[in-house]
C-alpha positions as CSV (number, residue, x, y, z in Angstrom):
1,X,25.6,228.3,128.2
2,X,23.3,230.1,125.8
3,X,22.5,229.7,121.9
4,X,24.9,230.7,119.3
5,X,25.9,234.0,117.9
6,X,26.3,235.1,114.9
7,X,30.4,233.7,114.4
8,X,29.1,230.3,115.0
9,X,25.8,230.6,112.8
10,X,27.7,232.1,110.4
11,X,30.8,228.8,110.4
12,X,28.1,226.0,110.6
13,X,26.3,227.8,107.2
14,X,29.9,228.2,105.4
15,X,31.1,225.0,106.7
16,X,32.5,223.4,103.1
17,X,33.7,226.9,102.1
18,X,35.7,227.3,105.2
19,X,37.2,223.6,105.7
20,X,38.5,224.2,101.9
21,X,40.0,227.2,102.4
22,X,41.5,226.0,105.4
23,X,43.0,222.7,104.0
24,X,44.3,225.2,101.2
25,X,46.1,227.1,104.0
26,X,47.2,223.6,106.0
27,X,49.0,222.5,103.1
28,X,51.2,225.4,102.8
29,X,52.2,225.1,106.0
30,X,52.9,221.3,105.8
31,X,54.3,221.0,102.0
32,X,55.8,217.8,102.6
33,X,52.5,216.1,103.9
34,X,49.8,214.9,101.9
35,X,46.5,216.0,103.2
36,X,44.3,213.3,103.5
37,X,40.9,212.6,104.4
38,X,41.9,212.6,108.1
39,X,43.2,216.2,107.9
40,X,39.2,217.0,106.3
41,X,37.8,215.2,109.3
42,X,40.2,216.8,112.1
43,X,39.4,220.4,110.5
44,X,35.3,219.0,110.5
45,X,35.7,217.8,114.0
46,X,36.9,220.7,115.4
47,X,34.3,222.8,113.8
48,X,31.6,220.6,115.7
49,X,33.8,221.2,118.9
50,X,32.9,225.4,118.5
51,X,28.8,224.0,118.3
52,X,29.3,222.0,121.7
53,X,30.2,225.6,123.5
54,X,26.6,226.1,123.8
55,X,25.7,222.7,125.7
56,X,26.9,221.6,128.8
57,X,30.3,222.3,130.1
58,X,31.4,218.3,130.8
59,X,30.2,217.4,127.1
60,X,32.7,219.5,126.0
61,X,35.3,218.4,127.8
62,X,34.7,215.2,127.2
63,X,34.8,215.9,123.5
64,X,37.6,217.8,123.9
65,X,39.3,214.6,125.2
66,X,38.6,212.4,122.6
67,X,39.6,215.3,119.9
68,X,42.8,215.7,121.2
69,X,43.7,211.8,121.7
70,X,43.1,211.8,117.9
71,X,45.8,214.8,116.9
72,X,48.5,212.8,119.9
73,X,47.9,209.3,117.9
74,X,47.9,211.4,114.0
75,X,51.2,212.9,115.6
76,X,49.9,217.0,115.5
77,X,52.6,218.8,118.0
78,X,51.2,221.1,120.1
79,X,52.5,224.1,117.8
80,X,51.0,222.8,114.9
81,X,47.3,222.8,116.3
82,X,48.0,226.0,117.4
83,X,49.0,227.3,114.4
84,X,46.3,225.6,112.5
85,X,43.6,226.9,114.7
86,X,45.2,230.6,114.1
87,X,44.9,230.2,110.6
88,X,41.2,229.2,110.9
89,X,40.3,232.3,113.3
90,X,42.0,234.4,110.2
91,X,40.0,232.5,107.5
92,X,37.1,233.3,109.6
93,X,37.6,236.9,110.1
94,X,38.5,237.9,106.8
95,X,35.5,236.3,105.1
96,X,33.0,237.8,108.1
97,X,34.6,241.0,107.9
98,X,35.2,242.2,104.4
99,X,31.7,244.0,103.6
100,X,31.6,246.4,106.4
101,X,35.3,246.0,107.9
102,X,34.8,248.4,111.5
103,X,31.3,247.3,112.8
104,X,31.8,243.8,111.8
105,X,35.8,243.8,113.2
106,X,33.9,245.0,116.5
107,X,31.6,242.2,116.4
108,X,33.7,239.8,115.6
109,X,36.7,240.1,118.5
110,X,33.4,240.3,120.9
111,X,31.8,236.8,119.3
112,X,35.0,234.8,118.9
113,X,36.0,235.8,122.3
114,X,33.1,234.8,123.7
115,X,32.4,231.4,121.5
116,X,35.6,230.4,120.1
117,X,38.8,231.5,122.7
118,X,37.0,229.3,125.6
119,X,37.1,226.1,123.6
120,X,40.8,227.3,122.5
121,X,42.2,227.8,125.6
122,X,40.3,224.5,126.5
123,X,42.2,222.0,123.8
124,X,45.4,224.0,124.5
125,X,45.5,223.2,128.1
126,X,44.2,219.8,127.8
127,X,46.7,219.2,124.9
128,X,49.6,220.3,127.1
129,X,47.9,218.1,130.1
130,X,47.7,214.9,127.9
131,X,51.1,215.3,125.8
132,X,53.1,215.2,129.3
133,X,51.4,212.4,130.5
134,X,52.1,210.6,127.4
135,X,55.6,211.5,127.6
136,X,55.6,210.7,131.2
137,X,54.4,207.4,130.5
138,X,56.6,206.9,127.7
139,X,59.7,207.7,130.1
140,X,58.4,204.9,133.2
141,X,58.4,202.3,130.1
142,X,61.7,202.9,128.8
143,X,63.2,203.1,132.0
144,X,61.8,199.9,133.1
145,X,63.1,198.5,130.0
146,X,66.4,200.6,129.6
147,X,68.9,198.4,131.8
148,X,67.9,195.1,133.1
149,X,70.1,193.0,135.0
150,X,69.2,189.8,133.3
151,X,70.2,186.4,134.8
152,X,72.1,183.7,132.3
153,X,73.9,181.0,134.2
154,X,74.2,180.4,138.1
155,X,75.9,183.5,139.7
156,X,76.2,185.6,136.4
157,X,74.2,188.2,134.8
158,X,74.4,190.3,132.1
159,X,73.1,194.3,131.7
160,X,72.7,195.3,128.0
161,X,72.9,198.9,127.7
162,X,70.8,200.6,124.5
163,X,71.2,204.2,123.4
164,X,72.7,207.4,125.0
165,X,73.4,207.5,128.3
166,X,73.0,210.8,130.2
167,X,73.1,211.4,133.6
168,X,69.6,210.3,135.0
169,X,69.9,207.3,133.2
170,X,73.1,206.6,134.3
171,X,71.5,206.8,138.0
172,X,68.8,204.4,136.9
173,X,71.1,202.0,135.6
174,X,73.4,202.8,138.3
175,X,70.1,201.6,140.6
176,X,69.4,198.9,138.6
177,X,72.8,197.1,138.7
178,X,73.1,197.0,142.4
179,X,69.5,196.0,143.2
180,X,70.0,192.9,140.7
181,X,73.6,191.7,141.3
182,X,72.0,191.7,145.3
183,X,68.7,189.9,144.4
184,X,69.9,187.6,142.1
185,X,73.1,186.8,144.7
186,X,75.3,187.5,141.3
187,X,79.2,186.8,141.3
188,X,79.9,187.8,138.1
189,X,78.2,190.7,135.8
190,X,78.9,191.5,132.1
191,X,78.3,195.2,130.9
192,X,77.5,195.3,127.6
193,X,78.1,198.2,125.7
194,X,77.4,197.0,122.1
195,X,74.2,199.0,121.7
196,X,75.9,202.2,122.8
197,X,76.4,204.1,120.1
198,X,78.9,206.9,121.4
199,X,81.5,206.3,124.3
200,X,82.7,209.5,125.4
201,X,84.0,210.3,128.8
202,X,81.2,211.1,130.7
203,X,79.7,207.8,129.7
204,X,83.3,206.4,130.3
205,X,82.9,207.6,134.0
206,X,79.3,206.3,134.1
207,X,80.3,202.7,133.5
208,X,83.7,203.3,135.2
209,X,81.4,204.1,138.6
210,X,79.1,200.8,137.6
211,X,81.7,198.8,138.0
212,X,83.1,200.4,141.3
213,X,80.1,200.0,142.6
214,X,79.9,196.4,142.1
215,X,82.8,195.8,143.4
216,X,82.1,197.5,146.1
217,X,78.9,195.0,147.0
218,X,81.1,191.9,146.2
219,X,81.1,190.6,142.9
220,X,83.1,190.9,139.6
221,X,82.6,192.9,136.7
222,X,83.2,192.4,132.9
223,X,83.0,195.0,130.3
224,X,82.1,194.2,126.7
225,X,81.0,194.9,123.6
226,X,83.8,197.1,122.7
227,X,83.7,197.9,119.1
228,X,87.0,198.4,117.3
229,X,85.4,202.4,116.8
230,X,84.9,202.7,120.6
231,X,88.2,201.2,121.9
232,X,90.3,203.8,119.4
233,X,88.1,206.6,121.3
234,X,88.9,205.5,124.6
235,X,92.3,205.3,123.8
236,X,92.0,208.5,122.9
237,X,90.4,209.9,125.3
238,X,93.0,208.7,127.5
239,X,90.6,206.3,129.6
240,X,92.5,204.2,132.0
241,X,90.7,200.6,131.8
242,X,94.0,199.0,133.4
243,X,91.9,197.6,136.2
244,X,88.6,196.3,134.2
245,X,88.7,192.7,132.4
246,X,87.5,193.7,128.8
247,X,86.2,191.5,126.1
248,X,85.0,192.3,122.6
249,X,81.4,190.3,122.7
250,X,79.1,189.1,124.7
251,X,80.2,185.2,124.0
252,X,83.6,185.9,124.6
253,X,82.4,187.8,128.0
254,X,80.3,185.0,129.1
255,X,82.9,182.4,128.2
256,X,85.4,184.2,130.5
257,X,82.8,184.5,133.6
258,X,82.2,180.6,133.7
259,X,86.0,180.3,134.2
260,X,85.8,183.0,136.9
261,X,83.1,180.7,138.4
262,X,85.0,177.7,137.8
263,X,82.8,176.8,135.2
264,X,83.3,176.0,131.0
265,X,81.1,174.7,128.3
266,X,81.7,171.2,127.3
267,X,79.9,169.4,123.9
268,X,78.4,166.0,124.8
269,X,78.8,163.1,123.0
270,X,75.2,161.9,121.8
């Protein structure tokens, strides 16, 4: 790809001076973070990334990679390496520029476009790439692990539901209820809202349609974990559980199902 130019001779000679100034500038723009030695490294690293322009093109991508796993796992945002790159091209100008401001402006808009934007727009688009497949990832996971239909006792299972509930997650556990009470021939299911931390009623008709549905597909369903907090807000909100058997936990929940089984829990004498 050629040898350096002057922009890059001129950042690998000023190194120390630069990364200092910059970390001056990084900490102004983080004031609640304490910049470490892994901020040095990050701004040293990145330096070394503008040197690889002039080898070959898969090195650099392949450094590029490894660079940017490093910000994802430190937590840097997209906007923030952005931003802290920006304040480094203006450390880099000012300093190069202010003995003979035109010529050397001129010079150096041609150098750090041609030396320094390329390996920008490189760790700006592989940034974005990797983020969303992290986040992508991230989703499969939780939604594998959001709503299980988890088996306890012949014929009954339970679903614990965690967190808010929107609508694609309402689909998913929507899915998920209906594939398990099938596969697992269930009779009797037991919602269980305990780890939901707001009932409202969209997530009132969420559930509200669970339950239809397994009906619908022949078997029972039990709603609990009602917390004294979410039974005054259904009440409230005018929610019409008439038709659903309620219980307050999960023990009282799985208590009533063995009797709809024709079941109970009896101590043994020893």
């Amino acid at each position: 790809m050629g040898e350096p130019t002057s922009i890059i001779e001129y950042i690998q000679k000023n190194r120390e001076q630069l990364i200092h100034e910059w970390l001056d500038k990084l900490s102004s723009i983080e004031e609640n973070k304490i910049l470490n030695q892994s901020y040095y490294n990050i701004c040293n690293e990145y330096i070394n990334l503008l040197t690889y322009n002039s080898i070959d093109e898969d090195i650099v991508k392949l450094k590029i990679s490894a660079f940017i796993q490093k910000l994802i796992q430190i937590g840097w945002t997209l906007n923030f390496m952005m931003e802290c790159i920006n304040e480094f091209g203006k450390i880099v100008f000012f300093q190069m520029t202010k003995d003979d401001v035109d010529q050397k402006q001129m010079e150096f808009v041609w150098d750090y476009d041609k030396w320094i934007s390329p390996i920008n727009n490189q760790l700006y688009s592989q940034y974005a790439a990797s983020w969303q497949k992290t986040i992508s990832l991230q989703r499969i996971a939780l939604d594998e692990l959001a709503a299980p239909l988890i088996p306890v006792f012949d014929d009954i299972s339970v679903m614990p539901l965690v967190g808010t509930i929107d609508t694609e997650r309402a689909k998913s556990i929507m899915e998920n209820l209906l594939e398990g009470v099938v596969k697992n021939r269930s009779q009797v299911v037991l919602i269980d809202i305990t780890g939901v931390p707001v009932v409202d009623t969209m997530v009132a008709h969420y559930i509200m349609q669970a339950i239809e549905a397994v009906r619908l597909v022949g078997a029972k369903c039990l709603l609990v974990g009602i917390r004294p907090e979410i039974a005054q807000t259904i009440v409230n909100l005018g929610i019409n559980l008439n038709q659903v058997i309620t219980k307050s936990n999960l023990q009282k929940g799985i208590m009533a199902a063995l009797e709809m089984t024709n079941r109970k829990i009896v101590s043994t004498e020893e």
